[in-house]
N, C-alpha and C positions, 0 to 999 in steps of 0.2 A: 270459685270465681263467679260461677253466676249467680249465686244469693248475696253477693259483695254488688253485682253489675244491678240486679233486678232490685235493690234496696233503693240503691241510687237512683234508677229510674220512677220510681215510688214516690221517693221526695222530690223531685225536679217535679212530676206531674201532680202533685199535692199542690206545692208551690205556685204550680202555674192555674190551680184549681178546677182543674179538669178529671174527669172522671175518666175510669178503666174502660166504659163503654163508649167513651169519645174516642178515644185514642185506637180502642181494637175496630171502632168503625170505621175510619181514617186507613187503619193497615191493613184492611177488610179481611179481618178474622175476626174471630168467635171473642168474647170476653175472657170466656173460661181459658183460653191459650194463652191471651196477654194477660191473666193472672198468672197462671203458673209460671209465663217469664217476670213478670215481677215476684215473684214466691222464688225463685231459682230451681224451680222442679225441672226446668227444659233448660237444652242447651240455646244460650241466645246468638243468633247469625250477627256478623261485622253488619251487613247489610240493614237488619230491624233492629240495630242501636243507629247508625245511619238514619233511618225513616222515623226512627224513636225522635231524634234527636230534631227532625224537619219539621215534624209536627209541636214539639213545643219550642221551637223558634231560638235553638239552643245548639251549641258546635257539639259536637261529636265528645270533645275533649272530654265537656262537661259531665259527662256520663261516665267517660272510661278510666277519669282521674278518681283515684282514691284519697287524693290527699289534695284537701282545701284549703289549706296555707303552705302558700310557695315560696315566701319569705320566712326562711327559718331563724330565727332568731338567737339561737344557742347553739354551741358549738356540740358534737354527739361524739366527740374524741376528747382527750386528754391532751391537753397543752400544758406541757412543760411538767408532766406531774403531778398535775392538778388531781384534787378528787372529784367524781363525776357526783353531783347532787339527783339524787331519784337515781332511778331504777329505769336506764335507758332499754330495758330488754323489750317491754313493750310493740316501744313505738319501733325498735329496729325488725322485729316480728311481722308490723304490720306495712311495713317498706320491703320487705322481701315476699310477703302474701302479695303486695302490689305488682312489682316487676314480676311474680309469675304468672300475675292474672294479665297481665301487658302481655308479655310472653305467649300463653297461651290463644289467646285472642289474634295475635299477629300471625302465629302459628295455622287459625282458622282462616283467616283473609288470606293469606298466602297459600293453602291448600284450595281455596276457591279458584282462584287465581290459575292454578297450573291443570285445574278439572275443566276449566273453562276453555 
């Protein structure tokens, strides 16, 4: 999950063309530490995807969604029969990699939560 989380935060801050040393200045840490959370070597807090997310002027969501079309366009079951065209294993692979890394993450906010 977090080399899934820290990818994504890579391309948002690419995007926004901002460097590793802007952003670790901003969360006033070291670069070397917000590398290794975009590298997914460190566990990344609900909180520095939150602060991730303030600094490039971007929702929360946008980070911790794995999946960039919301409008799915093809049905991922068999209607009436049907044969399924491709090779649905994929993409159902990486919708269950998703909901664990949700899972997991919610898992870590709510253990904050009850330490708090």
């Amino acid at each position: 999950m977090n080399a899934i989380l820290g990818t994504r935060i890579r391309f948002l801050r690419e995007s926004k063309g901002l460097t590793q040393e802007q952003i670790a200045e901003k969360m006033n840490c070291t670069r070397q530490k917000y590398a290794r959370l975009e590298r997914g070597l460190t566990d990344i807090s609900y909180s520095s995807i939150t602060r991730i997310a303030e600094i490039l002027e971007i929702k929360t969501e946008d980070i911790t969604s794995a999946v960039n079309n919301i409008e799915q366009k093809e049905h991922l079951f068999r209607k009436n029969g049907d044969q399924i065209e491709g090779d649905k294993f994929e993409f159902i692979n990486q919708m269950i990699d998703t909901f664990y890394a949700h899972r997991r993450l919610y898992n870590k906010v709510r253990q904050v939560e009850v330490n708090e």
